[in-house]
C-alpha positions in Angstrom: 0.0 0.0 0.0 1.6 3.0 -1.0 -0.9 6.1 -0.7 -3.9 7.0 -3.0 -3.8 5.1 -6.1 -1.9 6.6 -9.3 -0.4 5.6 -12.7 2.8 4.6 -12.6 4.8 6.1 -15.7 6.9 2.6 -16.3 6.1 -1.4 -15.3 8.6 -4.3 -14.6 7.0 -6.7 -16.8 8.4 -10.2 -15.4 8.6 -12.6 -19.2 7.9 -15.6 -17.5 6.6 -17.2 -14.4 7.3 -15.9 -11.2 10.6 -18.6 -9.7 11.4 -18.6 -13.4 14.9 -17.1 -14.4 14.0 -14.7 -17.4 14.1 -11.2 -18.3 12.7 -8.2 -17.0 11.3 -5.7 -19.0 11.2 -2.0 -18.1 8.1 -0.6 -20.5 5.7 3.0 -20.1 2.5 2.1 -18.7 0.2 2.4 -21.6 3.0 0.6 -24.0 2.1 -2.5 -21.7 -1.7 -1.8 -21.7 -1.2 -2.3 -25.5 0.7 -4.5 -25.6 -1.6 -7.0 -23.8 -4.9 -5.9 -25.3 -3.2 -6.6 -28.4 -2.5 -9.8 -27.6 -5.8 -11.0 -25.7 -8.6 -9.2 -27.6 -9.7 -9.0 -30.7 -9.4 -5.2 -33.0 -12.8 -5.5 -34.1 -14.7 -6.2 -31.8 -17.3 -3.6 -30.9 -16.0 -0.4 -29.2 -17.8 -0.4 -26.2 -16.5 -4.4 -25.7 -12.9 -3.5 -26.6 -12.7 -0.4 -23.3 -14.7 -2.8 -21.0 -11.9 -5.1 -21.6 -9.0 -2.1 -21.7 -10.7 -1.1 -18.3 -10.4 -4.7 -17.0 -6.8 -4.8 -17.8 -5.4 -1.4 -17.0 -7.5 -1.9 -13.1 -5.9 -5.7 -12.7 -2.1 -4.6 -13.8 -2.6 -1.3 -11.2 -3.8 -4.1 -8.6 -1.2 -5.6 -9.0 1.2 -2.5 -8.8 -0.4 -1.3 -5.8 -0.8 -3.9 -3.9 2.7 -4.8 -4.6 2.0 -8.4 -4.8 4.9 -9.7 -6.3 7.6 -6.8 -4.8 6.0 -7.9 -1.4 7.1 -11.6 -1.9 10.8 -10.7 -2.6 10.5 -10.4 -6.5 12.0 -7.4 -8.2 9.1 -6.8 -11.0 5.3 -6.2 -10.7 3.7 -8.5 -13.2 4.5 -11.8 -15.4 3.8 -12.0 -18.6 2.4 -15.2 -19.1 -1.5 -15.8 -18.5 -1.2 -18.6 -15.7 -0.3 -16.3 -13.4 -1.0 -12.9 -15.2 -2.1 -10.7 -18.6 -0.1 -12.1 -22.0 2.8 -9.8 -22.8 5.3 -10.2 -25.8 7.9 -8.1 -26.1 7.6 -6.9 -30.0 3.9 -7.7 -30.3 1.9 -5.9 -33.3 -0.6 -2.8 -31.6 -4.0 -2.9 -33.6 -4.8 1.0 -34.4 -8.3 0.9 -32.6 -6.9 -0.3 -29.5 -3.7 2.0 -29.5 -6.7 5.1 -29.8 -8.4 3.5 -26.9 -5.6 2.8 -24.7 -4.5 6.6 -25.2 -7.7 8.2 -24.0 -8.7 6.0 -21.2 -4.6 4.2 -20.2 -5.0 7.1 -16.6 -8.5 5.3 -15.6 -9.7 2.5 -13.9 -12.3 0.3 -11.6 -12.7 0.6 -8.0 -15.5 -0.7 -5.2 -17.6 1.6 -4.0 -15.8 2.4 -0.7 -12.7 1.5 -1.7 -9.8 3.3 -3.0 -7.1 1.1 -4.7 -7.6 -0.5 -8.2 -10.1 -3.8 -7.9 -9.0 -7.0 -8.9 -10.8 -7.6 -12.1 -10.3 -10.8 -12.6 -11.4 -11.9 -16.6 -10.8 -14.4 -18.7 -12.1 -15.4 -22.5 -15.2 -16.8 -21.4 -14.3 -20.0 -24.0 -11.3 -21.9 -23.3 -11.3 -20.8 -20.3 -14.2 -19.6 -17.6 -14.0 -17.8 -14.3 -16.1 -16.1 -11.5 -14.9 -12.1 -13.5 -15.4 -10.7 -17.0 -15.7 -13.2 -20.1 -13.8 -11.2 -22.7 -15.5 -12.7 -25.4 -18.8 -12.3 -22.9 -18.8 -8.2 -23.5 -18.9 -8.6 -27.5 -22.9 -10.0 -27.2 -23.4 -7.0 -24.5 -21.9 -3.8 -26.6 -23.9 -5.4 -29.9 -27.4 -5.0 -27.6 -26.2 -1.5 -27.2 -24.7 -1.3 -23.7 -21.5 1.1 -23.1 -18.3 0.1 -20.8 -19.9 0.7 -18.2 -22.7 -1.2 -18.1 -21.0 -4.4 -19.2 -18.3 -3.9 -16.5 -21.3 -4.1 -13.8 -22.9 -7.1 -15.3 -19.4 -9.2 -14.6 -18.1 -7.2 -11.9 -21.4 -5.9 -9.7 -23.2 -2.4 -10.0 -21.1 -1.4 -7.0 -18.3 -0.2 -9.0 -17.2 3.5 -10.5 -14.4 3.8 -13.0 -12.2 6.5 -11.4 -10.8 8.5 -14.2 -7.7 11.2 -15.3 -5.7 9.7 -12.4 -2.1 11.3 -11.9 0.5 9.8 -13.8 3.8 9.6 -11.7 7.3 8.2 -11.8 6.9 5.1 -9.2 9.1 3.5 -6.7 9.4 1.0 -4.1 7.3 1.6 -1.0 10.0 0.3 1.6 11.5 4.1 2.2 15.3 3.1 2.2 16.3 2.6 5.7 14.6 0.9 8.6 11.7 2.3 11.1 12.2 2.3 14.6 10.9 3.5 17.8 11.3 7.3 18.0 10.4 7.4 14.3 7.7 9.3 12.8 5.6 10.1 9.5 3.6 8.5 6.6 5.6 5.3 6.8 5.1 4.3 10.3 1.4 5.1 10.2 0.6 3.3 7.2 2.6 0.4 9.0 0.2 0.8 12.3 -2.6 0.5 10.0 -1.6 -2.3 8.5 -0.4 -4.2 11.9 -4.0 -3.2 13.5 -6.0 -5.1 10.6 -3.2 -8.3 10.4 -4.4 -8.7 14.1 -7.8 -9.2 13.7 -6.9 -12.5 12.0 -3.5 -12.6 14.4 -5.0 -11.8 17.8 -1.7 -12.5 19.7 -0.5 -9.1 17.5 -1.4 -6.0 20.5 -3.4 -3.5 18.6 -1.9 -0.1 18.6 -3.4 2.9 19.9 -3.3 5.7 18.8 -2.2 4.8 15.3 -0.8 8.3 14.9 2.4 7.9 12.8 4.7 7.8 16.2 6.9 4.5 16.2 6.3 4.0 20.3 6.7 1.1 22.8 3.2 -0.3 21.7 4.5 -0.3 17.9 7.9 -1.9 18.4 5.4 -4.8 20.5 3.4 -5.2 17.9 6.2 -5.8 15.2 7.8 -8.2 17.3 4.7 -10.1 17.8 4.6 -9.9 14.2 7.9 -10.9 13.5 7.7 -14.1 15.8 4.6 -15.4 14.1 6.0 -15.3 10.6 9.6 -16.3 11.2 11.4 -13.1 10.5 14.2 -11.5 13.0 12.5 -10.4 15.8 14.3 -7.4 17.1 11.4 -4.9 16.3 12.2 -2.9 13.9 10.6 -2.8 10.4 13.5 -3.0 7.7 13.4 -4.5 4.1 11.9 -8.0 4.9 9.3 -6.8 7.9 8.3 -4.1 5.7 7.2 -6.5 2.5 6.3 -9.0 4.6 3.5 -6.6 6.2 2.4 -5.5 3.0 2.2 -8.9 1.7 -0.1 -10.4 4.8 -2.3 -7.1 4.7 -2.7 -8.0 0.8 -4.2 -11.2 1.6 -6.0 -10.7 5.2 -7.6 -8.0 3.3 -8.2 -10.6 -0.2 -6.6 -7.3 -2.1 -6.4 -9.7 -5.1 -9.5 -10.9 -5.0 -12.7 -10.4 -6.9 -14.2 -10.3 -3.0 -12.1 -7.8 -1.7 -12.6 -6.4 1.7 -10.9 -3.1 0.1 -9.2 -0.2 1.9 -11.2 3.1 2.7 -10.0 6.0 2.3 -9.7 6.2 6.2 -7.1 3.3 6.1 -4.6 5.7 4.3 -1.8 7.6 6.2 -2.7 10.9 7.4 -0.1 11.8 9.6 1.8 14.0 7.0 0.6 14.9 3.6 2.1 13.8 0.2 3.3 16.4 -1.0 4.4 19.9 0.4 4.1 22.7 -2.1 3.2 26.8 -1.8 -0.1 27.1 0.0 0.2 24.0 2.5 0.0 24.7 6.3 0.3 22.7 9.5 2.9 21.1 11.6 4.4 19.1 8.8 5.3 22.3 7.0 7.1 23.6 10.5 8.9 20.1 10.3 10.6 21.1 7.4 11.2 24.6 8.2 12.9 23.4 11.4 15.2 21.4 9.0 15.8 24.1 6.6 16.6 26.5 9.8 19.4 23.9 10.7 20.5 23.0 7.6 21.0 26.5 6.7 23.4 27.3 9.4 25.9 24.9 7.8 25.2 25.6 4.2 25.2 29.3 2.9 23.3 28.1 0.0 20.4 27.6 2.1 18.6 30.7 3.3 16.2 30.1 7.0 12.9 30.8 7.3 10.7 31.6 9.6 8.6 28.6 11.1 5.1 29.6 11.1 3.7 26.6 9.7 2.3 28.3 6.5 4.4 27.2 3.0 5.3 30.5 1.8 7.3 31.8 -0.7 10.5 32.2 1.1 9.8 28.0 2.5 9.5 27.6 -1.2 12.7 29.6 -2.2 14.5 27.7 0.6 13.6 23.9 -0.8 14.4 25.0 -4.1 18.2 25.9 -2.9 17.7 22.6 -0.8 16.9 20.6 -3.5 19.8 22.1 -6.1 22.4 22.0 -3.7 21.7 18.2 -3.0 21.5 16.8 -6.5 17.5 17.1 -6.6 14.8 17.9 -9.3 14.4 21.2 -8.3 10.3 21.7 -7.9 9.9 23.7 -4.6 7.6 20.6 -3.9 8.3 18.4 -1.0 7.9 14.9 -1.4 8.7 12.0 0.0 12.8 12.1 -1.8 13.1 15.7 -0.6 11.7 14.9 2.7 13.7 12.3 3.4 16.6 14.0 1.7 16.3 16.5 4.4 15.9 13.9 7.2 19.2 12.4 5.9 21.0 16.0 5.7 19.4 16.9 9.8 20.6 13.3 11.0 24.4 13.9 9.7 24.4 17.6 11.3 22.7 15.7 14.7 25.7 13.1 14.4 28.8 16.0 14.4 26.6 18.5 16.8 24.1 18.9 19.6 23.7 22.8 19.7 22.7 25.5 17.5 23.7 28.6 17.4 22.6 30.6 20.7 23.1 26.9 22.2 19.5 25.6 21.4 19.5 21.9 22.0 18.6 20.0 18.5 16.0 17.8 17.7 17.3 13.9 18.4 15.9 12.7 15.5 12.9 10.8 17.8 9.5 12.2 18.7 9.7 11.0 22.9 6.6 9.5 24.1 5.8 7.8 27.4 8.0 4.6 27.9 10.8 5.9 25.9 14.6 6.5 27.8 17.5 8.2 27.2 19.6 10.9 27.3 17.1 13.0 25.0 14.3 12.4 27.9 16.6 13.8 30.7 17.3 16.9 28.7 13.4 17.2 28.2 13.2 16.9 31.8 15.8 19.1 33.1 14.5 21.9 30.9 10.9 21.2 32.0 12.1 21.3 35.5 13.6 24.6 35.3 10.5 25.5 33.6 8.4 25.0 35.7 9.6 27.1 38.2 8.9 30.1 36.2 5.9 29.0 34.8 3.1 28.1 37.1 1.1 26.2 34.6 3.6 23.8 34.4 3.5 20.9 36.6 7.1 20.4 38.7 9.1 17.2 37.0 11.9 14.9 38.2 14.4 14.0 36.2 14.8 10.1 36.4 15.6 10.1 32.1 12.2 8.1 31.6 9.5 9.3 30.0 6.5 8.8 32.7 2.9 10.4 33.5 4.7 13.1 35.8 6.8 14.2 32.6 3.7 13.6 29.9 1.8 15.9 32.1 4.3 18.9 32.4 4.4 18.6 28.6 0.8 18.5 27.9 1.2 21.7 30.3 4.3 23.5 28.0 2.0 22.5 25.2 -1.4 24.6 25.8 0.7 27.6 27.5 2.5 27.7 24.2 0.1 26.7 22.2 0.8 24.0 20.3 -1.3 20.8 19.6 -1.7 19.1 23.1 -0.5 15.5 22.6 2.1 14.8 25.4 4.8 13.6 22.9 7.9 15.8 22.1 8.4 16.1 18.0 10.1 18.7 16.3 7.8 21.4 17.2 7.7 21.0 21.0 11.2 20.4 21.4 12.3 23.5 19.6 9.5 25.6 21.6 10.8 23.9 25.2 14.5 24.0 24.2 14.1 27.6 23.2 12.0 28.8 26.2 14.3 27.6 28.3 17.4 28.9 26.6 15.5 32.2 26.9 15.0 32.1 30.6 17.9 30.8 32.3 20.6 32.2 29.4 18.3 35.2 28.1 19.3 34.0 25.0 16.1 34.4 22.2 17.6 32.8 19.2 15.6 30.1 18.4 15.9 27.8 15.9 12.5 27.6 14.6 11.4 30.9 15.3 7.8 29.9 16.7 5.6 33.4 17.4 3.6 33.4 20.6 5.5 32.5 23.6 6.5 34.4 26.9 10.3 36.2 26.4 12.2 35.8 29.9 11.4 39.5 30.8 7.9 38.9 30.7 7.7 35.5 32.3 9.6 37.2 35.3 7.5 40.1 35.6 
């Protein structure tokens, strides 16, 4: 599961079985979509039968892509190209003209469920040699001559509880696993979508803890759950979610779920990751956009060719200017857009700075590189809990803390505390945001230092929180 649903630009087409050694071809999306309606249906058929079928195909290759079926099993393609397993492709193969037109105007559409977001399973097959529970392709040729469109053939195979989802984004893919492992203390899209998928494996694997919240935060009850996970299906149990864990989630949410299966429970739109959004771009507000204007603001004070900005949340003009000069100086396709290469570009740039420092400038304490939630230890907790301690001492609100460098109810409450005096989302778990605002505000008070690194508006300067 990699996000809401889009065209990929290229497929590995697999030309053979799956175990078999053969060769992998790298083609464009519709090429392949051509290619095998070349090969399986006939050019003069009726037009409606020839997109039902085009519809069929384009939804079951995208099923396959997004599902990652055969990626999730260890394979390094997404389809075969023999009909046992697959759709017929054949490298060279002759493209009829009518289908070629076809293929053009509709290659960016496809089926889904009602309710459901990725590509359905259409499962066909030619209705004469061969006969199955999906769409007869030589079924739809009767239908479109008693005048019904696409549509309405799909629906008689496939159920009337189906819409054809159409002009969706065409994008250059990759591999969901997001290049290095997840552990506790991590954070974002990748961890949530993980959550999500560990909560639904244990309704059919009720010795898997369910996690709660699933809020994108790698905690305690995460790194539990992935062991638990990990011990059932005889991976490494050390729990932490690297290549193998990763695939081997996706590949036993694929089939708890029956993701390629005509009876598909489907994922809902609520099932997707929400923590952060896809993409960053001019316009976008909320903490992820202070995330990577924290990163920027460090990053800059290392590299002239990165200006700072100021970390209101909002993705302005200047946050745009400064991922721009991010994105050149670091080998990038300069787009001002944040995805997830930049993002993790600038996660990978932070963590090297973190490794070689542990102040900024005006000696502001950096971000460790973990959001610290109850149950975590460390070093990073104590410093929370020094600087709350201090705190608390000048403001009132704040409930007094002991430093013991574990993160327990006494030091979740003093946060929750720091967190609605300041203003920020009340939580009780220290990301980016809350540690810059309690490393700064005490920095402020005991030092009278007020550099900041992120520049957050809206907090008490020592002169007025000693008046």
């Amino acid at each position: 599961m990699t996000g809401t649903p889009f065209i990929p630009r290229q497929i590995v087409v697999h030309l053979g079985a799956p175990d078999q050694a053969a060769e992998n071809v790298y083609i464009s999306f519709p090429d392949y979509i051509k290619n095998v309606a070349s090969g399986e249906i006939y050019p003069t058929w009726p037009d409606a039968a020839l997109r039902a079928n085009i519809y069929a195909q384009i939804s079951y290759a995208l099923n396959r892509y997004y599902t990652e079926f055969y990626r999730s099993q260890g394979y390094d393609f997404d389809i075969t190209s023999t009909t046992r397993y697959d759709q017929s492709f054949a490298p060279g193969r002759e493209i009829y003209d009518s289908i070629n037109t076809i293929v053009d105007e509709i290659f960016n559409s496809y089926v889904v469920k009602q309710g459901s977001i990725e590509p359905y399973f259409t499962q066909y097959c030619n209705g004469t040699t061969t006969t199955c529970e999906g769409l007869s392709q030589w079924g739809t040729v009767p239908l479109a001559e008693q005048g019904l469109g696409a549509y309405e053939i799909l629906t008689r195979f496939y159920g009337d509880d189906i819409n054809i989802v159409e002009d969706a984004p065409v994008r250059n893919g990759q591999p969901s696993y997001p290049g290095r492992p997840l552990r506790l203390g991590d954070s974002g899209n990748d961890v949530q979508e993980k959550q999500i998928q560990l909560n639904r494996i244990a309704v059919n694997y009720p010795s898997i803890p369910k996690i709660s919240p699933v809020d994108g935060n790698f905690g305690v009850g995460t790194e539990d759950a992935v062991r638990a996970f990990q011990r059932i299906f005889g991976l490494t149990v050390d729990g932490i979610i690297g290549n193998a864990t990763w695939y081997r989630l996706s590949y036993i949410f694929n089939a708890v779920k029956r993701l390629s299966e005509l009876d598909s429970e489907g994922i809902s739109i609520n099932e997707l990751p929400q923590q952060y959004s896809q993409l960053l771009s001019l316009g976008s507000q909320g903490d992820e956009v202070r995330v990577i204007q924290y990163y920027l603001n460090v990053i800059s004070t290392y590299y002239d060719t990165i200006p700072a900005v100021t970390s209101n949340g909002v993705f302005d003009e200047n946050t745009e200017a400064a991922v721009r000069a991010f994105q050149e100086s670091f080998g990038l396709n300069v787009d001002g857009i944040v995805g997830r290469q930049t993002w993790q570009s600038m996660q990978d740039v932070y963590e090297s700075i973190l490794q070689t420092t542990e102040l900024i400038d005006g000696g502001v304490p950096l971000f460790p590189g973990r959001v610290l939630q109850p149950g975590f230890e460390g070093e990073d907790v104590t410093t929370v809990q020094e600087e709350l301690a201090y705190l608390s001492q000048v403001y009132t609100e704040i409930p007094p803390v002991e430093v013991t460098g574990v993160y327990d109810a006494q030091t979740e409450a003093a946060v929750r505390a720091f967190q609605e005096l300041f203003g920020l989302e009340v939580d009780g778990v220290v990301g980016v945001t809350t540690w810059d605002t309690i490393a700064s505000a005490y920095s402020n008070i005991r030092f009278g230092n007020t550099k900041r690194v992120g520049q957050y508006p809206g907090y008490p300067l020592a002169e007025e929180a000693t008046t």
